[in-house]
LUMROKE-946243 format. One record per residue: residue number from 1; residue in three letters; x, y, z of N, C-alpha, C, O, CB in turn. Coordinates in pm, 1 decimal. Each point is the difference from the previous one (the first is absolute). Glycine has a CB too. Example, Ala and Ser with C-alpha at 12.3 -4.5 7.8 and 13.67 -1.06 7.14 Angstrom:
   pos   code         nX         nY         nZ        caX        caY        caZ         cX         cY         cZ         oX         oY         oZ        cbX        cbY        cbZ
     1    ALA     1319.0     -569.0      780.0      -89.0      119.0        0.0       90.0      120.0        0.0      103.6       -1.9       66.5     -292.8     -115.4       58.1
     2    SER      154.2      222.3     -196.6       82.0      119.0        6.0      -77.0      109.0       73.0       50.9      110.8       16.9       67.5     -173.6     -231.4
! end
This chain:
   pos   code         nX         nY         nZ        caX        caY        caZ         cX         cY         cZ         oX         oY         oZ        cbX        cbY        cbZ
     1    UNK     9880.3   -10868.6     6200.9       69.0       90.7       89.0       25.0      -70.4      133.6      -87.3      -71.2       49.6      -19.3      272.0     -163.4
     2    UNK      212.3     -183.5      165.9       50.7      -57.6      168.0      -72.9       68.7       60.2      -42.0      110.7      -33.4      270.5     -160.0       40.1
     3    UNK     -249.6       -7.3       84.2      -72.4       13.7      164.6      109.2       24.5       79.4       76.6      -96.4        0.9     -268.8      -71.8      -10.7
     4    UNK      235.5      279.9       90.6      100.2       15.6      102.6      -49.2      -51.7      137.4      -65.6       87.3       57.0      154.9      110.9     -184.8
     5    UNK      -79.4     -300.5      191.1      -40.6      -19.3      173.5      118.6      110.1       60.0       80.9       68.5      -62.6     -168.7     -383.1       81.5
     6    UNK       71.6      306.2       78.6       57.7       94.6       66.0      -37.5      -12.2      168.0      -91.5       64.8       50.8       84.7       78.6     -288.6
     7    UNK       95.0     -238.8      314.4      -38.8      -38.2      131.0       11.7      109.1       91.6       71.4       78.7      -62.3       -7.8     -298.2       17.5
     8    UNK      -92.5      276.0      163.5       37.5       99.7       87.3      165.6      -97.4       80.8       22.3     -114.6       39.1     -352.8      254.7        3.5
     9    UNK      401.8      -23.3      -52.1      120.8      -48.3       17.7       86.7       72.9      110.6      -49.6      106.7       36.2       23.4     -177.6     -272.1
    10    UNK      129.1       40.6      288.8      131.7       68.9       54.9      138.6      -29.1      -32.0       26.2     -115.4      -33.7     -161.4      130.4      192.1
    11    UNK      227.0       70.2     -153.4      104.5      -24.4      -26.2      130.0       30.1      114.7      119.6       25.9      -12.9     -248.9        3.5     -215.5
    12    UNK       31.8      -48.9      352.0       96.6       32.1       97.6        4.8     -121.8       81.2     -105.4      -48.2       41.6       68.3      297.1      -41.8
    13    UNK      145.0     -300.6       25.4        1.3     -104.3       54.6      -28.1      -33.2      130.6       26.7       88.1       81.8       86.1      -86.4     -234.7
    14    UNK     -180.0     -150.2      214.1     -124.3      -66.3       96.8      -85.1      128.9       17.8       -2.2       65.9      104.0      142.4     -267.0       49.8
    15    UNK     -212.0      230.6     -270.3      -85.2      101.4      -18.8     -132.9     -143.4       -8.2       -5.6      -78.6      -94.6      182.6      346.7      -53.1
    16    UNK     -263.0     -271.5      258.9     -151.9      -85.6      -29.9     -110.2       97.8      -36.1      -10.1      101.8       68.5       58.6     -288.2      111.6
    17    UNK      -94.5      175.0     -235.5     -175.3       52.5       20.3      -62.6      -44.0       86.8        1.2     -119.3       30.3      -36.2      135.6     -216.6
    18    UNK      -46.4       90.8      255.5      -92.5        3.8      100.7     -126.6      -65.3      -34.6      -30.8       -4.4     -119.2      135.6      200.3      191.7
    19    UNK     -170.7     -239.7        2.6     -146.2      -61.7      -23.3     -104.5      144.3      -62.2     -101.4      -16.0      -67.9      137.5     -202.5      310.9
    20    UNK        7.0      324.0     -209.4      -80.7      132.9      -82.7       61.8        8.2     -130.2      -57.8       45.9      -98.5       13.6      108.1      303.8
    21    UNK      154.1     -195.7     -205.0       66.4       62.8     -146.3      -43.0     -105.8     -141.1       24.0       39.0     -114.3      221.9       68.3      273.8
    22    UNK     -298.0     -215.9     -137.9      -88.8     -130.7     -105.5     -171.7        4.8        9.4      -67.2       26.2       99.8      285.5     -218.2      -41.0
    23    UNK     -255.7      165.2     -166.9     -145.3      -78.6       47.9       22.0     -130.6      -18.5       62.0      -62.4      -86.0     -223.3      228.5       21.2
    24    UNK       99.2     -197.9      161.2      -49.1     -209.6      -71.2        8.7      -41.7     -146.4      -79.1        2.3      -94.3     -123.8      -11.6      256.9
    25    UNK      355.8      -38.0     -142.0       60.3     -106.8     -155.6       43.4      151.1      -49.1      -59.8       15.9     -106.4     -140.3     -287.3       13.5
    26    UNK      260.9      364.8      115.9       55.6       52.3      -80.2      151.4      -41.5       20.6       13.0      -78.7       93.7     -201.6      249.8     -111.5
    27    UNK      294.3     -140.9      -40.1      189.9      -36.9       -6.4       26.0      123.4      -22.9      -41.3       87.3      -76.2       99.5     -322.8      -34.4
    28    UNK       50.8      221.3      225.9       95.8      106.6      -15.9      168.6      -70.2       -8.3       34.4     -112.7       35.6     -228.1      292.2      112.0
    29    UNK      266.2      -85.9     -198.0      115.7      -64.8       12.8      100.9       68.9       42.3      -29.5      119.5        1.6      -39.2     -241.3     -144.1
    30    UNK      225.9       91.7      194.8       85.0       61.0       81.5      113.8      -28.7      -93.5       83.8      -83.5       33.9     -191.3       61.9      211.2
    31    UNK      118.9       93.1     -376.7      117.6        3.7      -83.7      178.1      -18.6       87.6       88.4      -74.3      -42.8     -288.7      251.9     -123.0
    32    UNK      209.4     -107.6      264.4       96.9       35.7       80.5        6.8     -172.7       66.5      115.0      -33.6       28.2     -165.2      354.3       14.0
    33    UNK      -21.2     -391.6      -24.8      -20.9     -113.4       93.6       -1.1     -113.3      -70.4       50.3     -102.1       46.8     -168.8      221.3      101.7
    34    UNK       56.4     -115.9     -280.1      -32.1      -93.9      -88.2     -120.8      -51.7       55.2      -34.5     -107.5      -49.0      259.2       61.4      -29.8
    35    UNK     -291.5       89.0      159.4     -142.8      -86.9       86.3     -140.5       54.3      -98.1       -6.8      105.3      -63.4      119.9      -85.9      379.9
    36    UNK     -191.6      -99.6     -308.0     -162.0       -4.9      -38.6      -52.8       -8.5      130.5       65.6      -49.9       91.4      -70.6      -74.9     -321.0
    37    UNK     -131.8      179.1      248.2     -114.8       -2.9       57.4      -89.2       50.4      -28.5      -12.1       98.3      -73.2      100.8     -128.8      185.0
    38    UNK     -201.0      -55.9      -34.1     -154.5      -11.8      -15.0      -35.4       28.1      118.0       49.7      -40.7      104.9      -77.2     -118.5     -267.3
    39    UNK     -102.7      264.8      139.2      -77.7       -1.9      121.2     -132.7     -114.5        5.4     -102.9       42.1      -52.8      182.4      224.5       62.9
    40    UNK      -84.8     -386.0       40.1     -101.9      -66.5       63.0     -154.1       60.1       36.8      -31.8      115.1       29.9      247.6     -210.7       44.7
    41    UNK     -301.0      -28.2      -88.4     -111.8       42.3       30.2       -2.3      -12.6      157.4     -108.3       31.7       49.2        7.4      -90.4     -283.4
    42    UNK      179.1       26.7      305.3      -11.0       38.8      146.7       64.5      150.3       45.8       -8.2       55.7      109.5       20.9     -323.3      -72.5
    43    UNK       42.8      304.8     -140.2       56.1      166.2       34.9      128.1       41.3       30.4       49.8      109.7       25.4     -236.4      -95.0       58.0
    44    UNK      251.0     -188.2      -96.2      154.2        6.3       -9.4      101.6       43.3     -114.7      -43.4       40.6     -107.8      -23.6     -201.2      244.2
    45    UNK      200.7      151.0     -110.9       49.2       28.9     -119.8       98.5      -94.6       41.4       51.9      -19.3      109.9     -116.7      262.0     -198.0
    46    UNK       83.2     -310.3      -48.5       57.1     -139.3      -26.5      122.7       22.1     -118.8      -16.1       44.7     -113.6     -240.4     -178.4      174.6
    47    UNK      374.3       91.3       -2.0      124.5      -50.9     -105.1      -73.8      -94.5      -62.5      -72.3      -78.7       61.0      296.1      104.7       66.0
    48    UNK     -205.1      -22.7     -296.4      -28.7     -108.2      -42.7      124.0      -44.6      -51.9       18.6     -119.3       23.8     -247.5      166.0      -53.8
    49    UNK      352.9       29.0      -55.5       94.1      -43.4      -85.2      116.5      115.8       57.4      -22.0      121.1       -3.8     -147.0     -234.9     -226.1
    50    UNK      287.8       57.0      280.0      116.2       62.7      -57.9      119.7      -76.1      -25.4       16.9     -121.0       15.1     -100.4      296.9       86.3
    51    UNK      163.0      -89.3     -141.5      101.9       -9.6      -81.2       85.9     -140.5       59.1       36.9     -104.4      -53.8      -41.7      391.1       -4.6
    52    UNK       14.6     -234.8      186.4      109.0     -162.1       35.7     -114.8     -167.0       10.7       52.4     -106.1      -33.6      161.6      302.1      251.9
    53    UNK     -308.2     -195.3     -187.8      -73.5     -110.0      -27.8      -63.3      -14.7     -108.9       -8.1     -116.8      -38.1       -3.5      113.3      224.5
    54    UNK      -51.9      105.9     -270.8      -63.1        3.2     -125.6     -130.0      -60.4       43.1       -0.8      -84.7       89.3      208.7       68.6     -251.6
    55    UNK     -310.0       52.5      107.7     -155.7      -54.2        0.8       38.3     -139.9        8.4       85.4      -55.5      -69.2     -230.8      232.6      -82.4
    56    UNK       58.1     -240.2      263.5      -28.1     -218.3        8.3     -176.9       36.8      -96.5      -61.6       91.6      -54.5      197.1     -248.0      439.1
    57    UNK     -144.4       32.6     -356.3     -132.2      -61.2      -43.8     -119.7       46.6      110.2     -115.5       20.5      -37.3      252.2     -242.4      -78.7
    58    UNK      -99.8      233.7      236.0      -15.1       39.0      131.9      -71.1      150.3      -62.0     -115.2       37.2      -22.4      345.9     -186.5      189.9
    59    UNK     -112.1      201.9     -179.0       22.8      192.2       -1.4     -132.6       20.7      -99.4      -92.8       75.0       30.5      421.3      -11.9      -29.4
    60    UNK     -324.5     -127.9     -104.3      -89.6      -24.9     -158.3     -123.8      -14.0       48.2      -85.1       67.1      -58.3      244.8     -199.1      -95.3
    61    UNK     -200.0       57.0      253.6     -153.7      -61.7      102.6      -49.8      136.0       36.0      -96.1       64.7      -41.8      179.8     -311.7      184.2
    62    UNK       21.6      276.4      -40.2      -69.2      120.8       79.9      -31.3      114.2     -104.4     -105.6       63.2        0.4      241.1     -113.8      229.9
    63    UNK      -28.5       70.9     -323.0      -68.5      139.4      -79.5     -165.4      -37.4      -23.4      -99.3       47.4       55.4      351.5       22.2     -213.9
    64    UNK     -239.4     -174.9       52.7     -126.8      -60.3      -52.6     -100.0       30.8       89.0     -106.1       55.4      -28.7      209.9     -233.4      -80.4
    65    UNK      -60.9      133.7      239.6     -146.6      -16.0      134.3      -38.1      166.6       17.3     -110.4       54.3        5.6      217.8     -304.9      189.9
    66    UNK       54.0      318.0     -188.6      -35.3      134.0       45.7      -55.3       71.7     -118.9      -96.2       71.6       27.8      273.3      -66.7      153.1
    67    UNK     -140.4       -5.7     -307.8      -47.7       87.8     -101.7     -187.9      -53.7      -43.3      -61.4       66.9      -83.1      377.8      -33.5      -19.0
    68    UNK     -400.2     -185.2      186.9     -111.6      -17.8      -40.5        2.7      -75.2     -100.0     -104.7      -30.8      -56.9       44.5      202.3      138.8
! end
């Protein structure tokens, strides 16, 4: 049987999440934006991937560091 993930999301565009709206290493995403983010273990919230640059090797680091 599939497993559905299911990120917390928006679909309104330069819609970010707030530092209340993640816990540490969770992703949300901005369908409307094409953007990913992570909230950090410092309490930030971090672009990791969108649409016009696409994830670097860079973007790939920080999830890793931020998700632990």
């Amino acid at each position: 049987m599939t497993t559905v993930i299911k990120l917390k999301r928006s679909e309104t565009a330069s819609s970010v999440p707030g530092t209340s709206d993640l816990q540490v290493g969770e992703l949300a995403i901005n369908t409307s934006d094409k953007k990913i983010y992570v909230k950090d273990s410092g309490n930030n919230i971090v672009e990791v991937a969108n649409q016009s640059t696409g994830a670097t090797v860079d973007d790939a680091t920080a999830l890793a560091i931020a998700l632990g």
